[in-house]
Biotite code that builds the C-alpha atoms (Angstrom):
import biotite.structure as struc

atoms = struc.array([
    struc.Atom([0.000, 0.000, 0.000], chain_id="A", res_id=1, res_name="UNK", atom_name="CA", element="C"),
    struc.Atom([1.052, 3.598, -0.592], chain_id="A", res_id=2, res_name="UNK", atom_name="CA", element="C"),
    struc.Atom([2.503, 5.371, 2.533], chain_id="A", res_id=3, res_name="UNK", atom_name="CA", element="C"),
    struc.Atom([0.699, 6.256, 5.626], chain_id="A", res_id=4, res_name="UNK", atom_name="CA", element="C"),
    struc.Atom([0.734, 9.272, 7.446], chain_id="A", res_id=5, res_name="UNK", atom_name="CA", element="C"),
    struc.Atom([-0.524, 10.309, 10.825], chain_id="A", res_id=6, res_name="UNK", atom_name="CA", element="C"),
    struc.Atom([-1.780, 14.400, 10.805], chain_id="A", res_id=7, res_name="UNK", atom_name="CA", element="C"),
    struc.Atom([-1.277, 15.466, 14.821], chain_id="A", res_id=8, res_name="UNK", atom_name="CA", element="C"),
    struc.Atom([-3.279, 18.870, 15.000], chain_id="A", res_id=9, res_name="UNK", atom_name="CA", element="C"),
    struc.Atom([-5.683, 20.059, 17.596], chain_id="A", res_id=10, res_name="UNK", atom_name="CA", element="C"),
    struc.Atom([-7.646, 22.581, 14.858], chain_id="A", res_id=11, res_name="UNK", atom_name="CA", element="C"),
    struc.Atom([-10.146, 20.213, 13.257], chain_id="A", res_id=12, res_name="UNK", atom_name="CA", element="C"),
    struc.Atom([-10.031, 22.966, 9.960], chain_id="A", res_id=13, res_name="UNK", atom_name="CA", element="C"),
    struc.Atom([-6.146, 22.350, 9.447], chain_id="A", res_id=14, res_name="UNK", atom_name="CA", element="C"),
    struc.Atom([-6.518, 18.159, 9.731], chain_id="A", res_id=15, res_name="UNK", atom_name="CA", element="C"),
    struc.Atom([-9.340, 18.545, 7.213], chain_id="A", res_id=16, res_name="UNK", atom_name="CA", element="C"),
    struc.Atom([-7.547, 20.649, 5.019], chain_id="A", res_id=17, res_name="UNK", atom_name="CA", element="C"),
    struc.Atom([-4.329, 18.828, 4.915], chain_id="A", res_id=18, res_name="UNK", atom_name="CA", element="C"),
    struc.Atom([-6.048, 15.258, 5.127], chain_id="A", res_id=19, res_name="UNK", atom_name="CA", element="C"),
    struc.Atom([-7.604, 15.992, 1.787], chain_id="A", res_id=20, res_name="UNK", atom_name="CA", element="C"),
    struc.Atom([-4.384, 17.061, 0.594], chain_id="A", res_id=21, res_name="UNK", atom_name="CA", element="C"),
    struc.Atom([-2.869, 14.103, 1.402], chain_id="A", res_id=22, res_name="UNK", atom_name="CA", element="C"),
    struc.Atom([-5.436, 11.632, 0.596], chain_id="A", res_id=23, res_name="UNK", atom_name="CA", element="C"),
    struc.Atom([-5.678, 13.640, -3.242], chain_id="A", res_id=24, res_name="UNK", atom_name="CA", element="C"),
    struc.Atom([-2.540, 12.259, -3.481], chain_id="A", res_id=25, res_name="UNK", atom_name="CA", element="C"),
    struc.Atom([-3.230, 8.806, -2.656], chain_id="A", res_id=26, res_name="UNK", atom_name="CA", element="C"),
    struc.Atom([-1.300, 8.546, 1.179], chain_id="A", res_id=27, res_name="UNK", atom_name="CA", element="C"),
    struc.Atom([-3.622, 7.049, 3.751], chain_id="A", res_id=28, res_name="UNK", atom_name="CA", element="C"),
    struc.Atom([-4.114, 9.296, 6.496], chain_id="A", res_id=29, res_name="UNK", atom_name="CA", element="C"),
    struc.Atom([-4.633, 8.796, 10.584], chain_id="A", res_id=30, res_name="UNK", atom_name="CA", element="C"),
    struc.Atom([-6.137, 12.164, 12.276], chain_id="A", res_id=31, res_name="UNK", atom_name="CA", element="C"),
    struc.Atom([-4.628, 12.676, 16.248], chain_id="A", res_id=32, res_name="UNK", atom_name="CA", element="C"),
    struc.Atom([-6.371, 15.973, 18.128], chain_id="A", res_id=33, res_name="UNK", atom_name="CA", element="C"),
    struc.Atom([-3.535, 15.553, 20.541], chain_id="A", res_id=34, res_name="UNK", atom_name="CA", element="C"),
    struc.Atom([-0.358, 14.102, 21.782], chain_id="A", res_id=35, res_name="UNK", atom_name="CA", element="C"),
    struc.Atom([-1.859, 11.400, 24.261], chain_id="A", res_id=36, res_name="UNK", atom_name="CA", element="C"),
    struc.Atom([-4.157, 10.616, 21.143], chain_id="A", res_id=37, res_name="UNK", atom_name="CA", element="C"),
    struc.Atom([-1.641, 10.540, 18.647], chain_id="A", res_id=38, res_name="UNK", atom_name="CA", element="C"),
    struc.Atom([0.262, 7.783, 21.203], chain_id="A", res_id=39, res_name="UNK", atom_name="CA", element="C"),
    struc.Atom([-2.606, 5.945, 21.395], chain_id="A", res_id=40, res_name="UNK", atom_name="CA", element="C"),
    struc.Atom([-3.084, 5.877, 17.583], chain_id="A", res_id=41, res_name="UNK", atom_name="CA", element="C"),
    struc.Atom([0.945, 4.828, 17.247], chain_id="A", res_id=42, res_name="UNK", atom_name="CA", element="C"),
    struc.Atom([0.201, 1.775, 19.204], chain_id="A", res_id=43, res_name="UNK", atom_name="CA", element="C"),
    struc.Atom([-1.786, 0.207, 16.795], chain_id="A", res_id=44, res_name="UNK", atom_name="CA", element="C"),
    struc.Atom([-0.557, 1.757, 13.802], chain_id="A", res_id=45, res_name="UNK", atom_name="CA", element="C"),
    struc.Atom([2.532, 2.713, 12.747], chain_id="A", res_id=46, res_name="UNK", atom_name="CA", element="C"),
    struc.Atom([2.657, 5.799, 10.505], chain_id="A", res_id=47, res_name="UNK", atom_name="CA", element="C"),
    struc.Atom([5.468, 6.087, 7.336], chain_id="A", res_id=48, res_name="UNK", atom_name="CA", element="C"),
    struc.Atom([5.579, 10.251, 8.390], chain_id="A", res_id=49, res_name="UNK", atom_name="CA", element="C"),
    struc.Atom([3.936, 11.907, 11.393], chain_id="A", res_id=50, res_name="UNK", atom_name="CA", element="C"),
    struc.Atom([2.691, 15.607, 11.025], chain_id="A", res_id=51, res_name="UNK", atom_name="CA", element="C"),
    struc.Atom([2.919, 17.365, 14.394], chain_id="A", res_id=52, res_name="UNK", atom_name="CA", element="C"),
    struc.Atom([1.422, 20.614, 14.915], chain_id="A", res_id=53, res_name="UNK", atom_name="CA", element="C"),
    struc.Atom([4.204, 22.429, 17.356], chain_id="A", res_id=54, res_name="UNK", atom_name="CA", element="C"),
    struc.Atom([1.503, 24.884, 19.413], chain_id="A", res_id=55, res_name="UNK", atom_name="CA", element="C"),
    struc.Atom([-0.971, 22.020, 21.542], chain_id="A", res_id=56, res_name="UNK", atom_name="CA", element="C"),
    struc.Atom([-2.826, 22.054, 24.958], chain_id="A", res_id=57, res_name="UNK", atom_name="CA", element="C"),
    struc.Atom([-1.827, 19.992, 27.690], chain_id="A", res_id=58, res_name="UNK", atom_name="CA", element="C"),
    struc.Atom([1.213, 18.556, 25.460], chain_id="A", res_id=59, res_name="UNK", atom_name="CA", element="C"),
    struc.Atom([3.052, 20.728, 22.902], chain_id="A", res_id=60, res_name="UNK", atom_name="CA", element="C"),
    struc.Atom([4.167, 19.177, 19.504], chain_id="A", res_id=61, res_name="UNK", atom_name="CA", element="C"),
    struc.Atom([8.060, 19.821, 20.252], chain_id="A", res_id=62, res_name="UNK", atom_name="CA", element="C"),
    struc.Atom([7.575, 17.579, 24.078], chain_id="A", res_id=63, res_name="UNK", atom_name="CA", element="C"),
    struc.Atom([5.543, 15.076, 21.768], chain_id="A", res_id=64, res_name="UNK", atom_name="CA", element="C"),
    struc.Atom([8.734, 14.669, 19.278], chain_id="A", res_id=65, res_name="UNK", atom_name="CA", element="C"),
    struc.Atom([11.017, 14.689, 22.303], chain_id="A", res_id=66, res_name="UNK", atom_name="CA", element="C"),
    struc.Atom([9.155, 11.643, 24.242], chain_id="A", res_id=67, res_name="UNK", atom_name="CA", element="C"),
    struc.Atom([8.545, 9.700, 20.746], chain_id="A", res_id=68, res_name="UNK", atom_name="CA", element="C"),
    struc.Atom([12.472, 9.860, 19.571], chain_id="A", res_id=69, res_name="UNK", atom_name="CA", element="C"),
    struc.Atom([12.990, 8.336, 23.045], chain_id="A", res_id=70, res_name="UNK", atom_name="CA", element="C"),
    struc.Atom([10.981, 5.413, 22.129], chain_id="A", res_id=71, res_name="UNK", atom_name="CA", element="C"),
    struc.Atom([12.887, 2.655, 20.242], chain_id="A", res_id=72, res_name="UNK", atom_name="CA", element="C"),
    struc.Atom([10.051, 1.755, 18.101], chain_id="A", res_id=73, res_name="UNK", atom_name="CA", element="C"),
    struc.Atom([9.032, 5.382, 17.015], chain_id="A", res_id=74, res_name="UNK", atom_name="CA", element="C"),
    struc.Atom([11.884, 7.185, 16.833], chain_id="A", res_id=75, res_name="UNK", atom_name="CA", element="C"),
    struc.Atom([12.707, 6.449, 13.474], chain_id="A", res_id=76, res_name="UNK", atom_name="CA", element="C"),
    struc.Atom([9.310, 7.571, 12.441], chain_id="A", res_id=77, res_name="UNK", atom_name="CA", element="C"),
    struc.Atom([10.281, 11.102, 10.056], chain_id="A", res_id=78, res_name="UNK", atom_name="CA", element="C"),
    struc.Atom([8.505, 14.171, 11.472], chain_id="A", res_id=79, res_name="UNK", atom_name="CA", element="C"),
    struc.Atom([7.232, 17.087, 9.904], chain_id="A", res_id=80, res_name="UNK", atom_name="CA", element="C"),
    struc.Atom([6.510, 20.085, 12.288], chain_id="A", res_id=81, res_name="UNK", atom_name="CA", element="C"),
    struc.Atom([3.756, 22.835, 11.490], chain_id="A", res_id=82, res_name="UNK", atom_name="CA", element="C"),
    struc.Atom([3.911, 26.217, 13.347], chain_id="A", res_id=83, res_name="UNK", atom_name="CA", element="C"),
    struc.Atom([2.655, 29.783, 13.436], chain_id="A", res_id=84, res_name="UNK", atom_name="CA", element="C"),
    struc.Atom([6.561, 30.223, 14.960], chain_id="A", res_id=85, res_name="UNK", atom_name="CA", element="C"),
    struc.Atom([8.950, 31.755, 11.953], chain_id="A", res_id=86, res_name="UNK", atom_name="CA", element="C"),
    struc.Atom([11.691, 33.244, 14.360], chain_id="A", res_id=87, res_name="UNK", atom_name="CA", element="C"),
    struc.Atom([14.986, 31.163, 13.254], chain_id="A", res_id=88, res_name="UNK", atom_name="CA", element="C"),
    struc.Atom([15.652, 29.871, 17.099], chain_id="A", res_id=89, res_name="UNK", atom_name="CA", element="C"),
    struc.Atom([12.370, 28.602, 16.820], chain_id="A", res_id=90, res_name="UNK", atom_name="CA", element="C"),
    struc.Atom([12.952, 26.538, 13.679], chain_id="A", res_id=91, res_name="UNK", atom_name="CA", element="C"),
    struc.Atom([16.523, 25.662, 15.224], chain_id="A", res_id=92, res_name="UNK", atom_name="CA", element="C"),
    struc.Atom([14.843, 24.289, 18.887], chain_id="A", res_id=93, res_name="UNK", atom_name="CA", element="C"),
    struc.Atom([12.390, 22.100, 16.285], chain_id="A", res_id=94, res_name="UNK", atom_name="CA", element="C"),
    struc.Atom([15.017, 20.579, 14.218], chain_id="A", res_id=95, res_name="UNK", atom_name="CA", element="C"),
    struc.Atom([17.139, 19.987, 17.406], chain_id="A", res_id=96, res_name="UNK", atom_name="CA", element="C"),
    struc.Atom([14.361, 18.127, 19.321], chain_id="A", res_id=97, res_name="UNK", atom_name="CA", element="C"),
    struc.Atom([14.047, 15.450, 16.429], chain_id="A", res_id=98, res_name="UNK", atom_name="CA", element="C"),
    struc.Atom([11.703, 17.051, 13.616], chain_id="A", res_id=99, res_name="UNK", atom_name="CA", element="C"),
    struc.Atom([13.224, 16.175, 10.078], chain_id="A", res_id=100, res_name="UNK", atom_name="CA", element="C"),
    struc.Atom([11.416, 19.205, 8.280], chain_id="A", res_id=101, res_name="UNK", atom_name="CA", element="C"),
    struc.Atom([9.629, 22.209, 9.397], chain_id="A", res_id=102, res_name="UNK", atom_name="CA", element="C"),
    struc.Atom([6.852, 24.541, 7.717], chain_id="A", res_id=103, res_name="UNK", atom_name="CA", element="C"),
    struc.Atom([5.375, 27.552, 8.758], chain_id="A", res_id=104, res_name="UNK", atom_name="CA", element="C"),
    struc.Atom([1.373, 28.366, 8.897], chain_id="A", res_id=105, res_name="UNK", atom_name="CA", element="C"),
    struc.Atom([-0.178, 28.990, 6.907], chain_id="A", res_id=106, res_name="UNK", atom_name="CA", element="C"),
    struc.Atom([0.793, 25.955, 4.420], chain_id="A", res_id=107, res_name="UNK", atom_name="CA", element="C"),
    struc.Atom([1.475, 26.359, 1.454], chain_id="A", res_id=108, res_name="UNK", atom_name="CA", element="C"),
    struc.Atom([-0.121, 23.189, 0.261], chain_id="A", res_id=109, res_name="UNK", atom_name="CA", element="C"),
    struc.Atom([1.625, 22.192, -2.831], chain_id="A", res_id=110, res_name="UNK", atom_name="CA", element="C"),
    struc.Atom([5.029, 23.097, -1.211], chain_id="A", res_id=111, res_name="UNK", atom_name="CA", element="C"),
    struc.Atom([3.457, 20.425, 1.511], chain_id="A", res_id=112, res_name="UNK", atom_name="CA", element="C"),
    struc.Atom([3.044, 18.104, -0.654], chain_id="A", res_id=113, res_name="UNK", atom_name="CA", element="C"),
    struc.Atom([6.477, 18.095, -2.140], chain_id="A", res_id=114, res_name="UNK", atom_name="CA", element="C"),
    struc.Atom([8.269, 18.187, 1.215], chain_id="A", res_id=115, res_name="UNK", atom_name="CA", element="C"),
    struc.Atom([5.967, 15.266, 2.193], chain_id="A", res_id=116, res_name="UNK", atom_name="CA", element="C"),
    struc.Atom([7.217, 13.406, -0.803], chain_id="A", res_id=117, res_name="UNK", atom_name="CA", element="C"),
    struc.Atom([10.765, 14.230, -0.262], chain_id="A", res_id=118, res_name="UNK", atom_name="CA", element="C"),
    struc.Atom([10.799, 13.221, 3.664], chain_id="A", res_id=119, res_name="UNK", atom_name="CA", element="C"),
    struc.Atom([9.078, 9.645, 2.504], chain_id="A", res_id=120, res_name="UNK", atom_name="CA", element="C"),
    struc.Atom([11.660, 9.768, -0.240], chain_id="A", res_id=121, res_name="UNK", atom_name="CA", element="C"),
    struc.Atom([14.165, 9.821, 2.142], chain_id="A", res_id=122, res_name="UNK", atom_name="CA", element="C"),
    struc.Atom([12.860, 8.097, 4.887], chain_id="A", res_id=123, res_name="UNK", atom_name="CA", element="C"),
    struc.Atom([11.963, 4.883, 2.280], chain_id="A", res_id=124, res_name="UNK", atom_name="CA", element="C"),
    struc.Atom([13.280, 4.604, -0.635], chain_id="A", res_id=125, res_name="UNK", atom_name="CA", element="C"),
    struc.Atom([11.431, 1.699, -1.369], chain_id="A", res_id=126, res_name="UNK", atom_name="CA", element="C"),
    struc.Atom([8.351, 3.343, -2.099], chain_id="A", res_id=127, res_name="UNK", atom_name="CA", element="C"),
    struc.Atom([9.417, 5.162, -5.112], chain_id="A", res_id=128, res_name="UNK", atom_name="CA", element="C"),
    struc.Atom([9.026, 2.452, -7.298], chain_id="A", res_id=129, res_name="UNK", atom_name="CA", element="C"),
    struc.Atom([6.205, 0.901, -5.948], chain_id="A", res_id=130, res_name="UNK", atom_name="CA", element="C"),
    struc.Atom([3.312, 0.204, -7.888], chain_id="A", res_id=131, res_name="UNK", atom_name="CA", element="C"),
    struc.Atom([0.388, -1.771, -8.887], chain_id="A", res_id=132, res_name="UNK", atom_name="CA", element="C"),
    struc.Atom([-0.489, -3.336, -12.412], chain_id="A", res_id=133, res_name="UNK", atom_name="CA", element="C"),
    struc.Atom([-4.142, -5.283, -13.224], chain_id="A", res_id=134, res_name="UNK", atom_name="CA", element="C"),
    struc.Atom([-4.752, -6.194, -16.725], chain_id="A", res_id=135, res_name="UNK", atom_name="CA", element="C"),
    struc.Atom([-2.465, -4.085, -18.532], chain_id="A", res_id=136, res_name="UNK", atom_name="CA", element="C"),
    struc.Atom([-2.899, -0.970, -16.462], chain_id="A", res_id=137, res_name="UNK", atom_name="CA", element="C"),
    struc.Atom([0.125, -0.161, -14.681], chain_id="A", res_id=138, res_name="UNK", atom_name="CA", element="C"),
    struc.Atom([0.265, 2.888, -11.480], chain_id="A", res_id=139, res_name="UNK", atom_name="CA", element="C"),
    struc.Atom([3.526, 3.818, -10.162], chain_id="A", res_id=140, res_name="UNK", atom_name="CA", element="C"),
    struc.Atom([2.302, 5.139, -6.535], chain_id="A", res_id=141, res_name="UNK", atom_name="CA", element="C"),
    struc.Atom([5.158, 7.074, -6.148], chain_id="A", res_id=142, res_name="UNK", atom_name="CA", element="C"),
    struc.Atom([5.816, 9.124, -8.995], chain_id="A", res_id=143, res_name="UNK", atom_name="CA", element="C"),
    struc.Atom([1.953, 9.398, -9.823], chain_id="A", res_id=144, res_name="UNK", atom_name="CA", element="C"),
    struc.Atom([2.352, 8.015, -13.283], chain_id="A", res_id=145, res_name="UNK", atom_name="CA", element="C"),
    struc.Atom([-0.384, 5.865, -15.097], chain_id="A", res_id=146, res_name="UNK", atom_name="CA", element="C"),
    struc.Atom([0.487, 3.549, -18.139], chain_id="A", res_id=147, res_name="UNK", atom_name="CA", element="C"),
    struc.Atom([-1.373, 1.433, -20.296], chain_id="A", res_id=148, res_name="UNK", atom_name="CA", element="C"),
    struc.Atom([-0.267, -1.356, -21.835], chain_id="A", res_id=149, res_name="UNK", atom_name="CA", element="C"),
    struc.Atom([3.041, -0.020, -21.274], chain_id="A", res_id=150, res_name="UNK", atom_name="CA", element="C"),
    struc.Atom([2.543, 3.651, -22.849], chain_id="A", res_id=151, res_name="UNK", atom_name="CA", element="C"),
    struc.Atom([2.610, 6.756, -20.428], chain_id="A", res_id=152, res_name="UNK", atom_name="CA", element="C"),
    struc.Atom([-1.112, 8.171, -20.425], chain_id="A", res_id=153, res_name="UNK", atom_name="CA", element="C"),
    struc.Atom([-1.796, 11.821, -18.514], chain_id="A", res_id=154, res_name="UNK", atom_name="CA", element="C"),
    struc.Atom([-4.297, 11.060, -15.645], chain_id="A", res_id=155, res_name="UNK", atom_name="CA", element="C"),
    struc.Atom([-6.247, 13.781, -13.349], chain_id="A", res_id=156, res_name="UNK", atom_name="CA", element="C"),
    struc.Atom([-5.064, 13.429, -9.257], chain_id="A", res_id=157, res_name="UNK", atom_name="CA", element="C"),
    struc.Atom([-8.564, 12.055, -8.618], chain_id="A", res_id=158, res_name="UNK", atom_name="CA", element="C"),
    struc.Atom([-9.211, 10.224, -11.870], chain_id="A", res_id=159, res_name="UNK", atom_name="CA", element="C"),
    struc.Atom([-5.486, 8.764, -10.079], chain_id="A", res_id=160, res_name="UNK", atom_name="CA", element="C"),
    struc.Atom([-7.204, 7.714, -6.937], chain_id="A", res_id=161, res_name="UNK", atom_name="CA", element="C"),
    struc.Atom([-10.359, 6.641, -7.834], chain_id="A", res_id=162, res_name="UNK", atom_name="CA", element="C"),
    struc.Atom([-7.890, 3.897, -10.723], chain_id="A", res_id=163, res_name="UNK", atom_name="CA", element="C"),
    struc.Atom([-6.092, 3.443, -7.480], chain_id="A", res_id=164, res_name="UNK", atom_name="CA", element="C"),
    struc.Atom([-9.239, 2.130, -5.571], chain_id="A", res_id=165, res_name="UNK", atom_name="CA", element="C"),
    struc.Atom([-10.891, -0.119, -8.116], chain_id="A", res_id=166, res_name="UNK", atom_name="CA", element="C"),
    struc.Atom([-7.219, -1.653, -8.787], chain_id="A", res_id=167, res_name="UNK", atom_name="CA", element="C"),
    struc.Atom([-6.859, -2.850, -5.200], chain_id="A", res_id=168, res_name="UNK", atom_name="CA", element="C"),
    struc.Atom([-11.045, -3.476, -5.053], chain_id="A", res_id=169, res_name="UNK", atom_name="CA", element="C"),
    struc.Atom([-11.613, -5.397, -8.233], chain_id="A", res_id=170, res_name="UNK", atom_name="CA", element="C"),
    struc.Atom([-14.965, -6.832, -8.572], chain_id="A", res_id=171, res_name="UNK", atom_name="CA", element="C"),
    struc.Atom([-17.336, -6.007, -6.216], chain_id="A", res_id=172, res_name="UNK", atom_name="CA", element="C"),
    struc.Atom([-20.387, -2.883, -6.637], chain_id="A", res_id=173, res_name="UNK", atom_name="CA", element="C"),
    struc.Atom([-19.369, 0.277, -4.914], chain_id="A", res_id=174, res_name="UNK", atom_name="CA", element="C"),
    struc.Atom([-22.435, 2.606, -4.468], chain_id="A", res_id=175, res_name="UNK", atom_name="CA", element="C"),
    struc.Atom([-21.693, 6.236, -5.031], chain_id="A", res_id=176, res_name="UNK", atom_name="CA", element="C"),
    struc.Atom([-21.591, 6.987, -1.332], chain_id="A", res_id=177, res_name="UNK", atom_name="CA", element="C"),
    struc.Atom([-18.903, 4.040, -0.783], chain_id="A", res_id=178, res_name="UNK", atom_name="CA", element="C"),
    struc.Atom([-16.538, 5.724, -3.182], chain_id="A", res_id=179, res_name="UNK", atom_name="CA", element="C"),
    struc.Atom([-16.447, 9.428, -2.064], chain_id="A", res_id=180, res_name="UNK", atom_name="CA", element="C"),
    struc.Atom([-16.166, 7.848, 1.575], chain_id="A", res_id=181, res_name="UNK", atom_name="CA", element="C"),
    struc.Atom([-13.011, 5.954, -0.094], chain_id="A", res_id=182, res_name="UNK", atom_name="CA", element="C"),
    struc.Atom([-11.639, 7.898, -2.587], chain_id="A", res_id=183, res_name="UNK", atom_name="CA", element="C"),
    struc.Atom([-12.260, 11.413, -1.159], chain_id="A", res_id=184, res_name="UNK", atom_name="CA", element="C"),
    struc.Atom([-12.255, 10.584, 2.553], chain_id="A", res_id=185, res_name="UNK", atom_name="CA", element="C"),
    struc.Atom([-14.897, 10.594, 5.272], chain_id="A", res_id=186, res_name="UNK", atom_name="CA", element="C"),
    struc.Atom([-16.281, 14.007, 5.872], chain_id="A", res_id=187, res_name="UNK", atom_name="CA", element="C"),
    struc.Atom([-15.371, 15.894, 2.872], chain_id="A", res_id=188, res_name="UNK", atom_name="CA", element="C"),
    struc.Atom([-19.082, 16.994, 1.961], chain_id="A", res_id=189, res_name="UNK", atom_name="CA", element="C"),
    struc.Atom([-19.091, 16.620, -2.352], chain_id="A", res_id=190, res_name="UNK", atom_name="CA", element="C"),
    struc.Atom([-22.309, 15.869, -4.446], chain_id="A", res_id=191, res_name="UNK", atom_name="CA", element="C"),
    struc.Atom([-22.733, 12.422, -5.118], chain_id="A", res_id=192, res_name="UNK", atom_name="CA", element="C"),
    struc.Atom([-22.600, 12.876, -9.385], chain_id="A", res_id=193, res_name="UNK", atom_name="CA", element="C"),
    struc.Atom([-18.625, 13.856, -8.307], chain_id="A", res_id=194, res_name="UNK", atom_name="CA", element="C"),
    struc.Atom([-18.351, 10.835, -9.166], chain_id="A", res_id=195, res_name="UNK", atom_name="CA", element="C"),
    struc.Atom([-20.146, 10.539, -12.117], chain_id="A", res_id=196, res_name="UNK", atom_name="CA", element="C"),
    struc.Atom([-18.325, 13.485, -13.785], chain_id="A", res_id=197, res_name="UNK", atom_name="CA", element="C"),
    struc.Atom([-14.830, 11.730, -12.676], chain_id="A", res_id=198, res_name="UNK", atom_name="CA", element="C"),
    struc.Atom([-15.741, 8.421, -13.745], chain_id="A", res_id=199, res_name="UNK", atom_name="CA", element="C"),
    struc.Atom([-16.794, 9.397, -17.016], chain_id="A", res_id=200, res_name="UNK", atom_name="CA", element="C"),
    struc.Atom([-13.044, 11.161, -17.335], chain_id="A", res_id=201, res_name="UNK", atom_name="CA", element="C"),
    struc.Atom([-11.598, 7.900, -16.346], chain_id="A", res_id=202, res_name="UNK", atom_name="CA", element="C"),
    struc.Atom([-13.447, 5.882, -18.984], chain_id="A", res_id=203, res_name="UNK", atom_name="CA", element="C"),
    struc.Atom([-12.292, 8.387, -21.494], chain_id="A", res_id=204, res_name="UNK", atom_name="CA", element="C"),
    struc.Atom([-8.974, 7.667, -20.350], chain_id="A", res_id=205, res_name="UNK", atom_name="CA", element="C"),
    struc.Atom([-9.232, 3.887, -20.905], chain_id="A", res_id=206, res_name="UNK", atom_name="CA", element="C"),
    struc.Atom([-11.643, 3.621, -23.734], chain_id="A", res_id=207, res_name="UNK", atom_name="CA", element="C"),
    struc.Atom([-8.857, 4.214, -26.594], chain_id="A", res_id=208, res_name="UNK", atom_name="CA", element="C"),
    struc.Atom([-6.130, 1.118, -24.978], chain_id="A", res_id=209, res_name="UNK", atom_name="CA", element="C"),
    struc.Atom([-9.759, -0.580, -25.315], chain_id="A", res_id=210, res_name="UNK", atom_name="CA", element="C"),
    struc.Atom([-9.869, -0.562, -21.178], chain_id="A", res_id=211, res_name="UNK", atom_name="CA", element="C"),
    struc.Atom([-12.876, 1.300, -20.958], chain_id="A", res_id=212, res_name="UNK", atom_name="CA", element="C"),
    struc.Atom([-15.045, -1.537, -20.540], chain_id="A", res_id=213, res_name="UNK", atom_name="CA", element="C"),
    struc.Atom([-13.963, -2.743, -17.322], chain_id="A", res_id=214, res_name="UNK", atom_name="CA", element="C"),
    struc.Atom([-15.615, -0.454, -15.450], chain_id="A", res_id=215, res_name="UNK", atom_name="CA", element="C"),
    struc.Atom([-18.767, -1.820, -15.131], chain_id="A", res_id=216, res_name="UNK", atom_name="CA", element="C"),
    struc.Atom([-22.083, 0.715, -14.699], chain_id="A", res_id=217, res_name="UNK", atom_name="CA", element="C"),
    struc.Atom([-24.343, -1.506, -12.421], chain_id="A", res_id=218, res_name="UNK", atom_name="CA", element="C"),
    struc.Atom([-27.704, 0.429, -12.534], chain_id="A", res_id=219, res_name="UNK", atom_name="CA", element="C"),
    struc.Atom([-29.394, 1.851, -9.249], chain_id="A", res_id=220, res_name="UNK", atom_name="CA", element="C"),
    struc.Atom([-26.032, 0.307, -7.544], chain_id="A", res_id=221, res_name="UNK", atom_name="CA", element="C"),
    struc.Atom([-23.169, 2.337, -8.597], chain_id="A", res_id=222, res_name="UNK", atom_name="CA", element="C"),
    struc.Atom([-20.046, 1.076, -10.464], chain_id="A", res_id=223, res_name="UNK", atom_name="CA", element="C"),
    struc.Atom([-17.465, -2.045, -10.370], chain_id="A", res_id=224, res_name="UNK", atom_name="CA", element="C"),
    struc.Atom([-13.925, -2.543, -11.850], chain_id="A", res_id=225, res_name="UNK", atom_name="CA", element="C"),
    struc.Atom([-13.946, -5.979, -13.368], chain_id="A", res_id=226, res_name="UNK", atom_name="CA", element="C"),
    struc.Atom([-10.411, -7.837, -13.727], chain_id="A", res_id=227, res_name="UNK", atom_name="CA", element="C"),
    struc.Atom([-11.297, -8.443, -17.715], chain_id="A", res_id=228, res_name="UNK", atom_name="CA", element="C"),
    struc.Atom([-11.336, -12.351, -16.686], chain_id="A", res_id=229, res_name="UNK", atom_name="CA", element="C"),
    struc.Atom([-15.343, -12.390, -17.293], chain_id="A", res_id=230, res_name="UNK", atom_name="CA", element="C"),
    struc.Atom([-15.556, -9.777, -20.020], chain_id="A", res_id=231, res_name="UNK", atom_name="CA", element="C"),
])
């Protein structure tokens, strides 16, 4: 699977925000309102990158990072620190406690996104060339690159995802609902023909590699990916 991340920020408005730029770009994504949470969430799940927001109640983000590099399980974990802080001791005292990157609020999300790849790039190398291949369709969940029957097509960030999904899901009937819950993430409040605008762009992807067909319109349901086996 592509590489997880765990977002640790008290303001419900930031996690959304930078959840859905995350998950746009296919990471899975664990939300932690606090420190204590954020352990508790680590015990079951270990994240590829943690996200810690520096300014918390009860426990800041920079005694978070100092308590998890002192943990020989976590501390190899990369960390990202957000802050309203831009003084240059500030930035030094973060980088000293154990952070591997710092950014300044408010993000800049498409520089987020590319210091998000780099730390993961770092961090595990191994996921640059992952990727996932069904019937002639080929992702590379790294780079973000989509190729059919071996030739490079251009493909949308969601188009991207929602490929991603029915890859990994092959058939079985996802409703509308099921898919924006999946694709675009719990609680991210789109109309339901989202999908129906996106999966006609995918099919117009596929249709000229002759690919179009396996997505499969099942009427009053929603829509399946079929592995080609049946078709």
């Amino acid at each position: 699977m592509y590489a997880k991340i765990m977002l640790v920020e008290d303001e419900q408005s930031i996690r959304e925000m930078l959840r859905y730029a995350l998950e746009t770009n296919g990471y899975q994504v664990i939300e932690a309102e606090s420190a204590v949470n954020a352990r508790e969430l680590l015990l079951d799940s270990v994240p590829d990158l943690l996200v810690v927001d520096w300014m918390m109640p009860a426990e800041s983000g920079i005694e978070f990072i100092r308590r998890l590099k002192q943990n020989s399980i976590w501390k190899e974990i990369p960390v990202m620190m957000l802050t309203a802080r831009v003084e240059e001791m500030d930035k030094v005292k973060g980088l000293e406690t154990g952070a591997d990157d710092y950014m300044t609020k408010p993000v800049a999300i498409k520089e987020f996104r590319a210091r998000v790849k780099a730390l993961l790039r770092r961090a595990s190398p191994n996921l640059e060339d992952e990727s996932i291949e069904v019937n002639g369709i080929k992702l590379n969940l790294s780079t973000r690159q989509c190729f059919i029957d071996s030739a490079p097509y251009k493909i949308g960030g969601a188009e991207f995802n929602l490929l991603h999904f029915f890859l990994t899901h092959k058939n079985k009937v996802y409703s509308r609902t099921q898919l924006l819950d999946h694709v675009w993430g719990q609680g991210v409040y789109l109309e339901e023909r989202t999908v129906d605008v996106h999966m006609l762009r995918l099919r117009k992807l596929l249709k000229p590699a002759q690919k179009g067909q396996l997505i499969v319109t099942v009427r009053g349901m929603g829509y399946m990916f079929t592995d080609g086996k049946n078709t």
